[in-house]
N, C-alpha and C positions, 0 to 999 in steps of 0.2 A: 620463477614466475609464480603470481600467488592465483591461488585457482580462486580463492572468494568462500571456499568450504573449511571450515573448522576439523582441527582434528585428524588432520588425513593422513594415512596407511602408503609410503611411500618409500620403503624400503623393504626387502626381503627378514629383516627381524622384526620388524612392526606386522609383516603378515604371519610370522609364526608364533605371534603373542596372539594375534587374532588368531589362527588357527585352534592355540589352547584352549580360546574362548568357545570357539564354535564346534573343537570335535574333529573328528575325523570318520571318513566314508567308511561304512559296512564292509563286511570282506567281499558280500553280495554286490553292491554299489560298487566296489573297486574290481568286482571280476565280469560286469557285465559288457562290457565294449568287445566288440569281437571286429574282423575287419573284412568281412565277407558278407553280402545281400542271403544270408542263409533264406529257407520258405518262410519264417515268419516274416523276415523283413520283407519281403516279395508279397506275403499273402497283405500285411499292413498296406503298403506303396500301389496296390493294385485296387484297395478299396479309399486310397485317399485322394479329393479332388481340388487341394490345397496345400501347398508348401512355401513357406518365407525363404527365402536365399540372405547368406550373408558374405560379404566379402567387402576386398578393401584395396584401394593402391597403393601403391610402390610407397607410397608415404605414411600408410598406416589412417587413412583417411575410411571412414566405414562405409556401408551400406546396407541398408537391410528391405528386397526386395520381394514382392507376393507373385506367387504364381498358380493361377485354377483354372479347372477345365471340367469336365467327365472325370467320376472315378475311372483313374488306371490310365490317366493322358499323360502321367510321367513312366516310362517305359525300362522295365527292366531288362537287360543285354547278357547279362552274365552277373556270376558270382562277385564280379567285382567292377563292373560298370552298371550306368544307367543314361538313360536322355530324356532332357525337359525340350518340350517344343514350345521356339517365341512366338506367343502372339502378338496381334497388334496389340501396341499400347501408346506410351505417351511418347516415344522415339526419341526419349533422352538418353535412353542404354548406358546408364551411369555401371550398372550390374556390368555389362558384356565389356565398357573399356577397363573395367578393374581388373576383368581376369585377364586381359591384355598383358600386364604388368604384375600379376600379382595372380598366379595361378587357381592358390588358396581359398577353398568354397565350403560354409559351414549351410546344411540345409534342414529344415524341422519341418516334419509331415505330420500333416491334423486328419482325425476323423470325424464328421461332425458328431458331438452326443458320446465321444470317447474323451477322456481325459488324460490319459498317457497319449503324449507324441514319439513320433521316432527321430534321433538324431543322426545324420549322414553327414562326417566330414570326410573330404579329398581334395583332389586338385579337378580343375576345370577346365572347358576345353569349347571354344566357338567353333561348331561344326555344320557343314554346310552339304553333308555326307545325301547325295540325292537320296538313298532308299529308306533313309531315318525318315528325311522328312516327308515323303510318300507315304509311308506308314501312318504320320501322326496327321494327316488328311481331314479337316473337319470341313463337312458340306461344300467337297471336289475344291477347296480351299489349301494348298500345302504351307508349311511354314515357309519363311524362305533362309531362315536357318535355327538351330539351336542350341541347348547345351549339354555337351557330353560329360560326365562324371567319373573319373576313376574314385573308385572309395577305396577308404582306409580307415574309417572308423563306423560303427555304426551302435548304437546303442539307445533303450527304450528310457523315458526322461517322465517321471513320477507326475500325477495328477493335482499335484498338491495346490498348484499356481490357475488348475481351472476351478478348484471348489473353494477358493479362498476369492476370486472372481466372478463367481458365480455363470460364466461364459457362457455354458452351454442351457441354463435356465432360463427359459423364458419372462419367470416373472422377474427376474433382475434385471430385464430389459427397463429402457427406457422408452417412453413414448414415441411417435413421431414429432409430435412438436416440440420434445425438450430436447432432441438430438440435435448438435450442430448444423446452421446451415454453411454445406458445403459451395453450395456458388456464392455465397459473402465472403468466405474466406477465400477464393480463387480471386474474386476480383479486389479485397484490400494487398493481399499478397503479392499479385503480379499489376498491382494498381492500373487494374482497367478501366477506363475512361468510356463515356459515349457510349454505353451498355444498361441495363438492367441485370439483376440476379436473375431474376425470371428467365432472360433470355440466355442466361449463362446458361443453367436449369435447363433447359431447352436444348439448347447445342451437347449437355453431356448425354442428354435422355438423351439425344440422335444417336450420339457414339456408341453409347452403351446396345442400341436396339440392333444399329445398320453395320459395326463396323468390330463387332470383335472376331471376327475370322478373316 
């Protein structure tokens, strides 16, 4: 099947010609993965109030999901577990049926104004354990489940991709007016009719204000 891309890298000797080209990892870079939540990763995980999920199904079909709260709302268990608590969101749970079929959870924790992320890979686990979600309680509010982590990989992931981004700069922001409007693309996307953006505008400021716990 022709992908439409020139040039493509599609065999295991074609990636070790690339390889040649691009090098090979540090001894540093190849000795940093460790597979335990040691205190740094603990002391990182406890000051971060964002993390992307990745995972995929039984078909190899991707996903890459966001999850923030309060620093330290992902909760460390032990040297080798942790738990993220769901909140409300869009109640597609594309994330929660992947791990249904497909255990496999890659996750990257942000600090704002830091540039090195942490990476946590293991398997995952939909848990509905009452004293987790007791715990993870925002304003007498409990989850009504979340997600458990056994880890197996963890290791810290170089700055190079936020200073070539400029992410955490202010003045590399963009304006408000030149950033995309998000209610025109909800409503060309899911082709809503018999509506205004404004009032799309409207209904997510509701969500955002009244409904995320």
């Amino acid at each position: 099947m022709s992908s439409g891309f020139r040039d493509v890298i599609a065999t295991e000797e074609q990636f070790e010609e690339l390889r040649s080209l691009c090098g090979y990892p540090s001894q540093r870079a190849a000795d940093k993965v460790i597979s335990v939540l040691d205190h740094h990763c603990r002391a990182f995980i406890a000051k971060s109030p964002f993390v992307t999920l990745a995972t995929s199904n039984r078909n190899g079909q991707c996903d890459v999901s966001p999850r923030g709260d309060a620093p330290g709302f992902v909760r460390v268990l032990d040297e080798h577990r942790l738990f993220i608590p769901e909140r409300p969101g869009n109640r597609r749970m594309d994330s929660i049926q992947n791990m249904l079929t497909n255990p496999h959870i890659g996750l990257l924790f942000f600090i704002p104004g830091l540039g090195e992320t942490l990476r946590v890979n293991g398997k995952a686990y939909v848990t509905r354990d009452p004293e987790l979600l007791e715990q993870s309680a925002v304003n007498g509010s409990s989850p009504l489940f979340g997600i458990g982590v056994e880890v197996e990989e963890c290791y810290i992931h170089c700055a190079k991709a936020f200073i070539r981004s400029g992410l955490w700069s202010p003045a590399s922001w963009s304006s408000q007016t030149e950033l995309p409007s998000v209610p025109q693309m909800l409503m060309d996307h899911a082709r809503i009719s018999n509506t205004t953006a404004e009032q799309v505008a409207k209904e997510l400021n509701e969500s955002y204000t009244n409904r995320l716990y």
